[in-house]
mmJSON file of the N, C-alpha and C atoms, coordinates in Angstrom:
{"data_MODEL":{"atom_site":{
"group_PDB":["ATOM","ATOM","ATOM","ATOM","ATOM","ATOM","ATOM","ATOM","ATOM","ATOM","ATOM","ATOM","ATOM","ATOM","ATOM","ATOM","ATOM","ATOM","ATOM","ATOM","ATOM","ATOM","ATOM","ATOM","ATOM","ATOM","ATOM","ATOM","ATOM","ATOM","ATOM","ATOM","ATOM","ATOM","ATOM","ATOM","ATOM","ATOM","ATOM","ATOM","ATOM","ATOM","ATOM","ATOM","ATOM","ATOM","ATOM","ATOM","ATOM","ATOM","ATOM","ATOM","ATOM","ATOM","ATOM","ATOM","ATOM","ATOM","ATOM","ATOM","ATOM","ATOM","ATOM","ATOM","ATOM","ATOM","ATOM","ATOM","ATOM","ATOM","ATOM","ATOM","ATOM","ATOM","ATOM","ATOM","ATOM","ATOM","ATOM","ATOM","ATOM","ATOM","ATOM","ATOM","ATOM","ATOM","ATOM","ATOM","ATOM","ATOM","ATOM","ATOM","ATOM","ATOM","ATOM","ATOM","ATOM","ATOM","ATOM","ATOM","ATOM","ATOM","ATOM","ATOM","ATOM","ATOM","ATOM","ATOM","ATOM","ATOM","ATOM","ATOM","ATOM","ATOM","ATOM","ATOM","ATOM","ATOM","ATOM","ATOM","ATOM","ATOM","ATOM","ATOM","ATOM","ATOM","ATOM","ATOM","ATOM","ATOM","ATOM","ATOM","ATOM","ATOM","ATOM","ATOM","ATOM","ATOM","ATOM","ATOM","ATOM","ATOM","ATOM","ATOM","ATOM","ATOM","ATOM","ATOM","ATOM","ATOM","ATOM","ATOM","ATOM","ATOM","ATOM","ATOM","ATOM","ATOM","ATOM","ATOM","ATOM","ATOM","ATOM","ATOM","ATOM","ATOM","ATOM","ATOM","ATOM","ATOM","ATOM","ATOM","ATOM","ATOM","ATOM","ATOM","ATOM","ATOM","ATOM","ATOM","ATOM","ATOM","ATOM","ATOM","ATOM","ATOM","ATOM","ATOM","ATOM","ATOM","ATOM","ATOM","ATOM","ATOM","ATOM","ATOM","ATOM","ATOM","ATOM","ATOM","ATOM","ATOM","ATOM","ATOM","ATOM","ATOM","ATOM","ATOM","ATOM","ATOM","ATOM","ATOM","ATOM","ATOM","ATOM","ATOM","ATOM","ATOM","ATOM"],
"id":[1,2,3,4,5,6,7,8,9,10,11,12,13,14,15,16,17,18,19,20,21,22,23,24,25,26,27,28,29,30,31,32,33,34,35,36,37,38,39,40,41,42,43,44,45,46,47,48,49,50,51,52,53,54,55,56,57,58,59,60,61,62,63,64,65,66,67,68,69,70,71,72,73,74,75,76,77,78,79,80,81,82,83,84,85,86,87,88,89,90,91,92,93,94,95,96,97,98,99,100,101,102,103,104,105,106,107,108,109,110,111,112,113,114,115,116,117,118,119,120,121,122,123,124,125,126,127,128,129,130,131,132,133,134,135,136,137,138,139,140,141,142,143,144,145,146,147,148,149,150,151,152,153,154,155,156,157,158,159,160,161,162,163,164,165,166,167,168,169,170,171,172,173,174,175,176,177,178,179,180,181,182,183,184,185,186,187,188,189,190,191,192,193,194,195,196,197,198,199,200,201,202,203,204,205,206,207,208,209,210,211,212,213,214,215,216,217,218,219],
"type_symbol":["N","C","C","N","C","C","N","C","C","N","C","C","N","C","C","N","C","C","N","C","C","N","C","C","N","C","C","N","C","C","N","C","C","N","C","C","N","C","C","N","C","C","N","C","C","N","C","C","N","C","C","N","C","C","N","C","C","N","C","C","N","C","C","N","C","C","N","C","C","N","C","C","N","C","C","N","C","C","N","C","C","N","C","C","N","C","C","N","C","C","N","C","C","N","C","C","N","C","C","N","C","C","N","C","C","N","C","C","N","C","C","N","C","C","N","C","C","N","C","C","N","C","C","N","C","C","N","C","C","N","C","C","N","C","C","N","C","C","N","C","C","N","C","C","N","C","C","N","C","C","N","C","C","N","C","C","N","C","C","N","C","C","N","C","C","N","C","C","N","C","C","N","C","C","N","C","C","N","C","C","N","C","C","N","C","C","N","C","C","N","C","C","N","C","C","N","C","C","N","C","C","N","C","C","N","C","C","N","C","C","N","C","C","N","C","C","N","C","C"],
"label_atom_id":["N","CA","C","N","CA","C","N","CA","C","N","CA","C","N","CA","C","N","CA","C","N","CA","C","N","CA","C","N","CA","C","N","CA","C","N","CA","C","N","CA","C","N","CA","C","N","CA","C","N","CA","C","N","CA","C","N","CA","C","N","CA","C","N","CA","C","N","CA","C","N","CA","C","N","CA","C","N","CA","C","N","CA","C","N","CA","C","N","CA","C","N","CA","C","N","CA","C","N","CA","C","N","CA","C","N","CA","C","N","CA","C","N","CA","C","N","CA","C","N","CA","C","N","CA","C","N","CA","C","N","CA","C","N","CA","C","N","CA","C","N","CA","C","N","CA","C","N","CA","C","N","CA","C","N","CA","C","N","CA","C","N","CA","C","N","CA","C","N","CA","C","N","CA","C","N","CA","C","N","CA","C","N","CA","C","N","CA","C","N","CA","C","N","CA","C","N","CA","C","N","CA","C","N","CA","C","N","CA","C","N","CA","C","N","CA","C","N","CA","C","N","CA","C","N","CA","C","N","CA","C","N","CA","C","N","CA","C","N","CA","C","N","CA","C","N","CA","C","N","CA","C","N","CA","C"],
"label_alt_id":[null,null,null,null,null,null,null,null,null,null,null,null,null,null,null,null,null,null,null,null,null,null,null,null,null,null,null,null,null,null,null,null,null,null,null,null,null,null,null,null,null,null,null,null,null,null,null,null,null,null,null,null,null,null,null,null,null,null,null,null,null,null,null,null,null,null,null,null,null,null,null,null,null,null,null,null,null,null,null,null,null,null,null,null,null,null,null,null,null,null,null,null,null,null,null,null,null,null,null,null,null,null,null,null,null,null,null,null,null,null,null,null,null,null,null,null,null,null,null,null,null,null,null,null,null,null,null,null,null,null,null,null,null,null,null,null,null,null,null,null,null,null,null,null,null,null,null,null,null,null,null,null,null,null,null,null,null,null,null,null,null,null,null,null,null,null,null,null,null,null,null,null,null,null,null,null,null,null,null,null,null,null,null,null,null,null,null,null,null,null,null,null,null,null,null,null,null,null,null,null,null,null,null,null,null,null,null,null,null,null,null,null,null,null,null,null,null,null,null],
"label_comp_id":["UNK","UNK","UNK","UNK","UNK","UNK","UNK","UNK","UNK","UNK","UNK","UNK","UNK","UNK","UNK","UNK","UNK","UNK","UNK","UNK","UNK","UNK","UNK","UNK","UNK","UNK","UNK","UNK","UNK","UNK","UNK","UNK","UNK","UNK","UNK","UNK","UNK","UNK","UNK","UNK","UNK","UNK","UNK","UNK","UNK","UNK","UNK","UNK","UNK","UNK","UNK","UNK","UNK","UNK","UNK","UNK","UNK","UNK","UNK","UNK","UNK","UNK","UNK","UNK","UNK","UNK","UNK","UNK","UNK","UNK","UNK","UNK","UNK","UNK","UNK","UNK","UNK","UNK","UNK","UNK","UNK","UNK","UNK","UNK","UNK","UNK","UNK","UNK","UNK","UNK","UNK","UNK","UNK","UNK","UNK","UNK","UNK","UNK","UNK","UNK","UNK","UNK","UNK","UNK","UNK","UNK","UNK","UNK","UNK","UNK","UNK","UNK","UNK","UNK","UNK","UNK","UNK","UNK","UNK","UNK","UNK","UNK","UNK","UNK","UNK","UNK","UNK","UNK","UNK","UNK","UNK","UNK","UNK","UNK","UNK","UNK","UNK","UNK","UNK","UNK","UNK","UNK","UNK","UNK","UNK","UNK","UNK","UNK","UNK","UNK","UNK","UNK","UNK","UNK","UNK","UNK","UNK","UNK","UNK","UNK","UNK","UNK","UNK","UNK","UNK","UNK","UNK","UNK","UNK","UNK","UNK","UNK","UNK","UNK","UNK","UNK","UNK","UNK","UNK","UNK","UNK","UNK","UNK","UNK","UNK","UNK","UNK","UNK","UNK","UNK","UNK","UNK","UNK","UNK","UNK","UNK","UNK","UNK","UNK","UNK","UNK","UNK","UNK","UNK","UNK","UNK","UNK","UNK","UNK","UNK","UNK","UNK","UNK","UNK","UNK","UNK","UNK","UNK","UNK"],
"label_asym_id":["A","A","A","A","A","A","A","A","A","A","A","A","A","A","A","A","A","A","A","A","A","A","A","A","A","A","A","A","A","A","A","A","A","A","A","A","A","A","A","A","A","A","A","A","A","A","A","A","A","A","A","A","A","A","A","A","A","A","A","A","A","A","A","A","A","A","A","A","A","A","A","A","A","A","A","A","A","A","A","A","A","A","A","A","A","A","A","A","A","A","A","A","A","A","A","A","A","A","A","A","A","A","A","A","A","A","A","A","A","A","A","A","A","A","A","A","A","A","A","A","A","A","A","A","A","A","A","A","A","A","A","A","A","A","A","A","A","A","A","A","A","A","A","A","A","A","A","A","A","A","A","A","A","A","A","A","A","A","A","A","A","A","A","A","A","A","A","A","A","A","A","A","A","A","A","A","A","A","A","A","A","A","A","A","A","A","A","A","A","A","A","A","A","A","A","A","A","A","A","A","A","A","A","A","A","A","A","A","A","A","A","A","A","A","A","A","A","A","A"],
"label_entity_id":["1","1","1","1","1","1","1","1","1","1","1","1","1","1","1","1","1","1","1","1","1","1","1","1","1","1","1","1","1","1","1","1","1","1","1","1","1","1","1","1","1","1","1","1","1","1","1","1","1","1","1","1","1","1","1","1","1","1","1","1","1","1","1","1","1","1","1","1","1","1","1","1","1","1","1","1","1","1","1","1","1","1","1","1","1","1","1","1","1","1","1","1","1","1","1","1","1","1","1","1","1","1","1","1","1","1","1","1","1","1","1","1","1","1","1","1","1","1","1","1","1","1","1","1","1","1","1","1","1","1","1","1","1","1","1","1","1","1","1","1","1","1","1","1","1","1","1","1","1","1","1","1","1","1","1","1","1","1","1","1","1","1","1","1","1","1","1","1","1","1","1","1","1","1","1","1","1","1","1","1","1","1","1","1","1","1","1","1","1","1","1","1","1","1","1","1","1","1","1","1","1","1","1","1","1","1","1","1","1","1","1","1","1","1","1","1","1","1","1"],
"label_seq_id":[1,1,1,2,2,2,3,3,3,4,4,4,5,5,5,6,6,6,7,7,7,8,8,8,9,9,9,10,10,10,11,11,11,12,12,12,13,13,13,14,14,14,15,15,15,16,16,16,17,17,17,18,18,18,19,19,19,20,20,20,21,21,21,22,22,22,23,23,23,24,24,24,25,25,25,26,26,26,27,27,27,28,28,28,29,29,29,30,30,30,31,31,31,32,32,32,33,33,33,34,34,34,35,35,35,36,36,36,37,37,37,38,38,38,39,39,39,40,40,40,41,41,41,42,42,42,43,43,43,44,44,44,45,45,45,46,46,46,47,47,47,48,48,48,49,49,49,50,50,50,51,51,51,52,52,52,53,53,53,54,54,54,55,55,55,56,56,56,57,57,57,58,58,58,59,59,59,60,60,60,61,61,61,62,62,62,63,63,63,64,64,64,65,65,65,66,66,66,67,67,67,68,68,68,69,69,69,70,70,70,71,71,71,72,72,72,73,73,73],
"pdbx_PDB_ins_code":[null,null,null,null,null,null,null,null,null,null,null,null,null,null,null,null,null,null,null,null,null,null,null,null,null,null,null,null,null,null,null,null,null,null,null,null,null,null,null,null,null,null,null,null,null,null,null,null,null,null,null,null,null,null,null,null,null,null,null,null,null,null,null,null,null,null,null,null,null,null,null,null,null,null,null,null,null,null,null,null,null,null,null,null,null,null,null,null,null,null,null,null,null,null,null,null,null,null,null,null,null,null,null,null,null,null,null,null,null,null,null,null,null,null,null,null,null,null,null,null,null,null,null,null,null,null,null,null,null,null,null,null,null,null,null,null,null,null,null,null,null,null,null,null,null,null,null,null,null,null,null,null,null,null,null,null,null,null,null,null,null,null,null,null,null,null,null,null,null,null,null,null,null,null,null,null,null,null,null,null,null,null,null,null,null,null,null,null,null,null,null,null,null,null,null,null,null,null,null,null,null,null,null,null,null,null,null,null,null,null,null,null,null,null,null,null,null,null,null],
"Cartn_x":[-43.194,-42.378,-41.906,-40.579,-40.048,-40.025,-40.359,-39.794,-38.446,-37.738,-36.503,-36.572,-35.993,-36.369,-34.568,-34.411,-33.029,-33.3,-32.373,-32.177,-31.732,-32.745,-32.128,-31.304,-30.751,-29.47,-29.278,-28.277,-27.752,-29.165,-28.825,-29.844,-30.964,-31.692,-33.347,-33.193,-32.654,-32.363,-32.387,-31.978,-31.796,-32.889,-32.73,-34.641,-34.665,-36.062,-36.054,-36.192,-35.741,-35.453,-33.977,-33.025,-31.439,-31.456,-32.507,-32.016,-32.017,-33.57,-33.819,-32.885,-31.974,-30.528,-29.562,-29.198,-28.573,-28.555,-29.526,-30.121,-29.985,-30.508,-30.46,-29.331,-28.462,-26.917,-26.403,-26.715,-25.98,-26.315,-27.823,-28.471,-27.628,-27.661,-27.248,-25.71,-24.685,-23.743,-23.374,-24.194,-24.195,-24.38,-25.604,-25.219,-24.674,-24.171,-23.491,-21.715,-21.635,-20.116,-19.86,-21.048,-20.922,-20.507,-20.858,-20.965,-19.179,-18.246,-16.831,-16.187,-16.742,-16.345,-17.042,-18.068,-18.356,-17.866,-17.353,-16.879,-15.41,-14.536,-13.376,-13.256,-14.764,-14.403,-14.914,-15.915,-16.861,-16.715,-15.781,-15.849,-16.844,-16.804,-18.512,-19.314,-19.506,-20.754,-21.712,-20.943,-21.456,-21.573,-21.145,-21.199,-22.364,-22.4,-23.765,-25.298,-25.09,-26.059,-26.0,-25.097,-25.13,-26.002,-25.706,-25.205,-27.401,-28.105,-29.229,-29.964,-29.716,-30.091,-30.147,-28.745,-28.516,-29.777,-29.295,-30.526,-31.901,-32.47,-33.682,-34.145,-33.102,-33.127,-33.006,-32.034,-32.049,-32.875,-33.469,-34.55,-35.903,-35.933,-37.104,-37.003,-35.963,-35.337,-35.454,-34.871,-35.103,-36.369,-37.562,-38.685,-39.665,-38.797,-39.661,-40.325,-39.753,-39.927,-38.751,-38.214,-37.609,-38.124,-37.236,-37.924,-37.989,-38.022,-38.343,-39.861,-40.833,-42.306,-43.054,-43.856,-44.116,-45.47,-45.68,-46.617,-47.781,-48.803,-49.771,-50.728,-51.592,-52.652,-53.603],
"Cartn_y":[51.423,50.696,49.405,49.076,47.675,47.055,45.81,44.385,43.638,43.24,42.891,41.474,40.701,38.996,38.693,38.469,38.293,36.343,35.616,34.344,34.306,33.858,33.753,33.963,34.288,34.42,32.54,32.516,31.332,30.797,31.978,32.064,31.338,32.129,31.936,30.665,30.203,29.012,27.362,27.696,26.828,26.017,24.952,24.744,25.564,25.811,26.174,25.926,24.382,23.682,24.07,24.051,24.182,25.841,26.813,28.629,28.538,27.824,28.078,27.484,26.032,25.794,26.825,27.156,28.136,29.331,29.507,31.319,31.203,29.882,29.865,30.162,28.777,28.752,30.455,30.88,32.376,33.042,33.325,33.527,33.219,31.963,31.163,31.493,31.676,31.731,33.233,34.272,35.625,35.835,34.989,35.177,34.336,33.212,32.556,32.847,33.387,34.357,35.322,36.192,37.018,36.802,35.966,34.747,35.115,34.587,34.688,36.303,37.424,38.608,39.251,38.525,39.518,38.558,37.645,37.089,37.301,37.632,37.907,39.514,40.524,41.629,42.083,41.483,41.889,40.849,39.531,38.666,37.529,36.226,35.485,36.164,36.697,37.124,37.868,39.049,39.942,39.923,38.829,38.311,37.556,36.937,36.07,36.57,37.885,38.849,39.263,39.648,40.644,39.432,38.237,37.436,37.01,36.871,36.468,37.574,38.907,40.221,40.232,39.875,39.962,38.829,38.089,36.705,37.181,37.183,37.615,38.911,40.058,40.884,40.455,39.733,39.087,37.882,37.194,36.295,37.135,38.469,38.954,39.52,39.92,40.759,39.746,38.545,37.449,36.421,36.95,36.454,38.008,38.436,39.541,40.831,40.997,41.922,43.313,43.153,44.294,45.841,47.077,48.22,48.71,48.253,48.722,48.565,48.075,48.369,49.471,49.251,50.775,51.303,52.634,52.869,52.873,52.214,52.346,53.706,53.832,54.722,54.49],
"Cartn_z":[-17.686,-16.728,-17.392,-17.199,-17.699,-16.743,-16.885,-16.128,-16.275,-15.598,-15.866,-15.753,-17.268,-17.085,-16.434,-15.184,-14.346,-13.712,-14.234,-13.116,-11.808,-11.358,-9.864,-9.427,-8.144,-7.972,-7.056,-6.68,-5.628,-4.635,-4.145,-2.759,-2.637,-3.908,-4.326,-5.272,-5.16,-6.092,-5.299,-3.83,-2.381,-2.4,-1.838,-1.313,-0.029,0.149,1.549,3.051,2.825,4.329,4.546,2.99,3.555,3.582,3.61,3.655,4.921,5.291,6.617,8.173,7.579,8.346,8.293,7.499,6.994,7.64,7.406,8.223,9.789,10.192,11.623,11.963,11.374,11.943,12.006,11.453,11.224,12.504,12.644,13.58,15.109,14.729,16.233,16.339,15.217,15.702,16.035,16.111,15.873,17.696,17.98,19.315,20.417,20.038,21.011,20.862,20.14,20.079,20.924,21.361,22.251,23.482,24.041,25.513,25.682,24.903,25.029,25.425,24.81,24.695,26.015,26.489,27.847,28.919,28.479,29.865,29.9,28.94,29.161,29.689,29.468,29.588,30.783,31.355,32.433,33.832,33.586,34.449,34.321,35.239,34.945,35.815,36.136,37.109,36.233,35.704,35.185,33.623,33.211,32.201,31.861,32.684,32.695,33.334,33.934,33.8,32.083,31.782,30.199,29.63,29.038,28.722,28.256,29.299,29.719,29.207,29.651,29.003,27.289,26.977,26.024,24.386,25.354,24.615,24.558,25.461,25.624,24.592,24.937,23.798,21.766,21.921,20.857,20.348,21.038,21.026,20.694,20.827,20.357,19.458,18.455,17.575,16.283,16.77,15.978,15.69,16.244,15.996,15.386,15.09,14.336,15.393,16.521,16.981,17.321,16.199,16.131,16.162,16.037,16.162,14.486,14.138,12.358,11.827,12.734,12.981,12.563,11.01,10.787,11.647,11.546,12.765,11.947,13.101,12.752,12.353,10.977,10.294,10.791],
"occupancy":[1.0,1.0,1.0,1.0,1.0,1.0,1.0,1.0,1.0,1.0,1.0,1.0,1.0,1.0,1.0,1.0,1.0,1.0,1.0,1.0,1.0,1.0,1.0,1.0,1.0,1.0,1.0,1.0,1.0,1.0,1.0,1.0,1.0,1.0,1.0,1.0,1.0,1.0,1.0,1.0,1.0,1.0,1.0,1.0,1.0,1.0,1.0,1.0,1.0,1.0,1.0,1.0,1.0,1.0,1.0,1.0,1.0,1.0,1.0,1.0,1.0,1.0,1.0,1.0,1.0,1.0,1.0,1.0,1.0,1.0,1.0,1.0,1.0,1.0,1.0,1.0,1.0,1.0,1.0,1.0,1.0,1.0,1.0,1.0,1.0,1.0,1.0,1.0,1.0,1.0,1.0,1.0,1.0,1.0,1.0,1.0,1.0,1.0,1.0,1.0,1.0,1.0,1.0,1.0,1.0,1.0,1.0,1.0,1.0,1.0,1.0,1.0,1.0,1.0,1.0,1.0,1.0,1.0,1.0,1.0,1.0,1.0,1.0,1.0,1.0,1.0,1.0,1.0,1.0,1.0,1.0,1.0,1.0,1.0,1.0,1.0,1.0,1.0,1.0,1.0,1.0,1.0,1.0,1.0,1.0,1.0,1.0,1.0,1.0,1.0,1.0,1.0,1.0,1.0,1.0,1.0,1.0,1.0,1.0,1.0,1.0,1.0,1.0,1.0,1.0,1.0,1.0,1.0,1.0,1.0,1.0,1.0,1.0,1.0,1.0,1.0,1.0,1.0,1.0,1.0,1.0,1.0,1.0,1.0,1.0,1.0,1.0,1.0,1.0,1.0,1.0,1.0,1.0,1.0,1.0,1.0,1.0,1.0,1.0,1.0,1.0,1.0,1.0,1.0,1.0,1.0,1.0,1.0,1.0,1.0,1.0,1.0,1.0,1.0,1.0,1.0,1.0,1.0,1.0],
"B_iso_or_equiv":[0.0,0.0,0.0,0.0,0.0,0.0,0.0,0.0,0.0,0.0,0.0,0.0,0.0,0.0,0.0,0.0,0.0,0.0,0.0,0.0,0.0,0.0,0.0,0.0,0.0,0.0,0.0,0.0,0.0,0.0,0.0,0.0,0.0,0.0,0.0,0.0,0.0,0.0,0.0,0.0,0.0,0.0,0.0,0.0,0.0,0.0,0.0,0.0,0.0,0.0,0.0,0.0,0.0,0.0,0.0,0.0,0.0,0.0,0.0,0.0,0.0,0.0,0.0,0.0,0.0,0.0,0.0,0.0,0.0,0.0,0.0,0.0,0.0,0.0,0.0,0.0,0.0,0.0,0.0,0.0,0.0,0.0,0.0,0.0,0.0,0.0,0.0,0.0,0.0,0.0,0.0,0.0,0.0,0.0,0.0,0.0,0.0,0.0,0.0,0.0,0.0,0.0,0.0,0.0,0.0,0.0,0.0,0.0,0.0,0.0,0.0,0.0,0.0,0.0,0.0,0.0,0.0,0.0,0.0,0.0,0.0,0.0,0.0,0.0,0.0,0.0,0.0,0.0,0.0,0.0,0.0,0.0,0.0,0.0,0.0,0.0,0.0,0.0,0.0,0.0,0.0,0.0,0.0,0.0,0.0,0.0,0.0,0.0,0.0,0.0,0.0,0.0,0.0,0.0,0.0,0.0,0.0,0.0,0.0,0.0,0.0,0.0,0.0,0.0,0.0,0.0,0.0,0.0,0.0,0.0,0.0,0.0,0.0,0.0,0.0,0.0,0.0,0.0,0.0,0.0,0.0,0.0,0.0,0.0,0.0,0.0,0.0,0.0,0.0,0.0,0.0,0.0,0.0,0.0,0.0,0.0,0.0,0.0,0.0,0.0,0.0,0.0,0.0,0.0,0.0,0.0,0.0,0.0,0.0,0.0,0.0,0.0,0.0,0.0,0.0,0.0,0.0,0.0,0.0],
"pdbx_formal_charge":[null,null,null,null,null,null,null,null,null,null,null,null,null,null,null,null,null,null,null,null,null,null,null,null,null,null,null,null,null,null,null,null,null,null,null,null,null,null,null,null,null,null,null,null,null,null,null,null,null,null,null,null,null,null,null,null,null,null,null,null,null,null,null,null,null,null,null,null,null,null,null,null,null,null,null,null,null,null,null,null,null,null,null,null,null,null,null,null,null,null,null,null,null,null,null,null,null,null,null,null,null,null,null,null,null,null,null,null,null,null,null,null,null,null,null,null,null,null,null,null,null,null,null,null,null,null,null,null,null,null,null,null,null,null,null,null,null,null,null,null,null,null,null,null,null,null,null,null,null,null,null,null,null,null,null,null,null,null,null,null,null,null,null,null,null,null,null,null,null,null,null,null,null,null,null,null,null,null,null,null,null,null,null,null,null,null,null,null,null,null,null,null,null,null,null,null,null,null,null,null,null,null,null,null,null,null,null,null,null,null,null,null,null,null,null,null,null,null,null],
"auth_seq_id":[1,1,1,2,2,2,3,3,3,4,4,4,5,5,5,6,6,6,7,7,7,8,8,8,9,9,9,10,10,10,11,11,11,12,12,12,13,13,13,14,14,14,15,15,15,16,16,16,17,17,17,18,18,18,19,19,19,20,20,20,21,21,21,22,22,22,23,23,23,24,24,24,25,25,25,26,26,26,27,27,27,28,28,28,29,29,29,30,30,30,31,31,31,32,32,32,33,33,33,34,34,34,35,35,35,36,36,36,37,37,37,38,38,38,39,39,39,40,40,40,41,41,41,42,42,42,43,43,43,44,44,44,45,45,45,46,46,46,47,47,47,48,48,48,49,49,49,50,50,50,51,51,51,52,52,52,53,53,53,54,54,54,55,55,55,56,56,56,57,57,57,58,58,58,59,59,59,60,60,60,61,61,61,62,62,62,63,63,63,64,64,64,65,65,65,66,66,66,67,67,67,68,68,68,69,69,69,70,70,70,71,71,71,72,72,72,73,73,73],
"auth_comp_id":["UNK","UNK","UNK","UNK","UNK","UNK","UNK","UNK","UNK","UNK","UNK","UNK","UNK","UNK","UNK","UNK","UNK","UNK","UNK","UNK","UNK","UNK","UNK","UNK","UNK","UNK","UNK","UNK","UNK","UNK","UNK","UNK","UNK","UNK","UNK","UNK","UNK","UNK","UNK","UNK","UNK","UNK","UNK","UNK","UNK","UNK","UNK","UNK","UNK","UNK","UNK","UNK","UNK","UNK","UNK","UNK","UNK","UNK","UNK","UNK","UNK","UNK","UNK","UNK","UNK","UNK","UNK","UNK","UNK","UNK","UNK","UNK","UNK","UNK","UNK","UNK","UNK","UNK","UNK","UNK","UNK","UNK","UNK","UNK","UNK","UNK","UNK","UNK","UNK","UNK","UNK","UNK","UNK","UNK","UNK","UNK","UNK","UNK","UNK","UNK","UNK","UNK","UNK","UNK","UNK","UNK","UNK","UNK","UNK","UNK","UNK","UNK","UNK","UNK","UNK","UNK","UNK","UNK","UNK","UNK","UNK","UNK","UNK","UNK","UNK","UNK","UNK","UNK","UNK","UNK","UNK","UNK","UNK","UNK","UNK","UNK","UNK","UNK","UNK","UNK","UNK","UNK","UNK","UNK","UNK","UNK","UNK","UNK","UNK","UNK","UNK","UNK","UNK","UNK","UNK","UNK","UNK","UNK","UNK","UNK","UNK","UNK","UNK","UNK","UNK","UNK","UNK","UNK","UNK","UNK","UNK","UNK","UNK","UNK","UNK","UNK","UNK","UNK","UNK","UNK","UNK","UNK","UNK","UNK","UNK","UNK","UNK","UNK","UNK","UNK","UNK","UNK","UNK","UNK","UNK","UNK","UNK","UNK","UNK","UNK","UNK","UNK","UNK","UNK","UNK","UNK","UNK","UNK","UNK","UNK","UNK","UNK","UNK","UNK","UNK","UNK","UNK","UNK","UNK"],
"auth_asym_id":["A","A","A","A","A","A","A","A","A","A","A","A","A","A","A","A","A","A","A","A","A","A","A","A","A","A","A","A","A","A","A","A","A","A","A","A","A","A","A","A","A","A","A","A","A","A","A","A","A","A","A","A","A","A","A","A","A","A","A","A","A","A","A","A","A","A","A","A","A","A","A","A","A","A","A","A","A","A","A","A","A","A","A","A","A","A","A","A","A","A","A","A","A","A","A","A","A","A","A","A","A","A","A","A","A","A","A","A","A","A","A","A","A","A","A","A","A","A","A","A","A","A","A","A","A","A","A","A","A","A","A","A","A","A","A","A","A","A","A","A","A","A","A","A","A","A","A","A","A","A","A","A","A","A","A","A","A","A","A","A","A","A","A","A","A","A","A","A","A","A","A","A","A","A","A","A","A","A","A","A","A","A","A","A","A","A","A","A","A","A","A","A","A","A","A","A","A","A","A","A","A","A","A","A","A","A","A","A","A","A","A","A","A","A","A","A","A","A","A"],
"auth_atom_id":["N","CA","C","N","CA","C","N","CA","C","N","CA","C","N","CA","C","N","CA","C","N","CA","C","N","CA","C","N","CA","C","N","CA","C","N","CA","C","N","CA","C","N","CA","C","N","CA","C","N","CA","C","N","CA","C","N","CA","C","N","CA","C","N","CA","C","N","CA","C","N","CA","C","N","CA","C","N","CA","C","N","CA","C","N","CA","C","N","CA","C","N","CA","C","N","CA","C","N","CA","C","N","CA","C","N","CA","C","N","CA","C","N","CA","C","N","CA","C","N","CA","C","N","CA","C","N","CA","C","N","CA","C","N","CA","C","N","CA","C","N","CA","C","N","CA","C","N","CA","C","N","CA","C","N","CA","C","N","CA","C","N","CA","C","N","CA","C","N","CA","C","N","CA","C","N","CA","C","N","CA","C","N","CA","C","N","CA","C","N","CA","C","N","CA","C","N","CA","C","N","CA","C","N","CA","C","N","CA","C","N","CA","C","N","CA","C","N","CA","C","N","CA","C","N","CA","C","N","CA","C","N","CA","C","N","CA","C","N","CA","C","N","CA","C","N","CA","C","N","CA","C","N","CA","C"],
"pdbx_PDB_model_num":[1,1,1,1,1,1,1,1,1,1,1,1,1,1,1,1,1,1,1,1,1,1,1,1,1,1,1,1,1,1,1,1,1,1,1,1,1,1,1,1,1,1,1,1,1,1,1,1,1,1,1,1,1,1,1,1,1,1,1,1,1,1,1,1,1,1,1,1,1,1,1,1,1,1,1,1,1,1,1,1,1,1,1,1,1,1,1,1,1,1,1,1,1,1,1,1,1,1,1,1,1,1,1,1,1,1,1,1,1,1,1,1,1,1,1,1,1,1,1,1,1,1,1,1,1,1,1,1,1,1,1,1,1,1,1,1,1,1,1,1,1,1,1,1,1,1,1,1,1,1,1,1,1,1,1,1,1,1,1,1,1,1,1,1,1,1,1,1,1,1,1,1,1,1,1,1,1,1,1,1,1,1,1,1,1,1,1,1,1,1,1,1,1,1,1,1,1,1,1,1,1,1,1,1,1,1,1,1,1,1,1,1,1,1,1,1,1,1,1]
}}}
């Protein structure tokens, strides 16, 4: 087996207080974009049902409870 001697790329190169701004913002702007698209499509009512649904779902997705969980041996 070889090892490959490769420099960092960009990324891994960051400190990791500015990945972790970084990552959020992405995060954060991933779902507060949505907010616009169900309220032009569903109305506010029902928008802001989706809207609450929607967060909550994604608020757990984004703390590491996604479904990509391998099963337990």
């Amino acid at each position: 087996m070889t090892t490959q001697n490769r420099a960092p790329d960009l990324w891994a190169r960051l400190p990791v207080l500015l990945r972790a701004i970084i990552s959020s913002l992405v995060i954060t702007l991933a779902a507060v974009n949505v907010w616009p698209l169900l309220r032009l499509s569903l109305g506010v009512r029902l928008a802001a049902i989706a809207e609450v649904i929607f967060v909550t779902l994604y608020r757990c997705w984004a703390s590491g409870g996604g479904g990509s969980q391998p099963a337990a041996s």
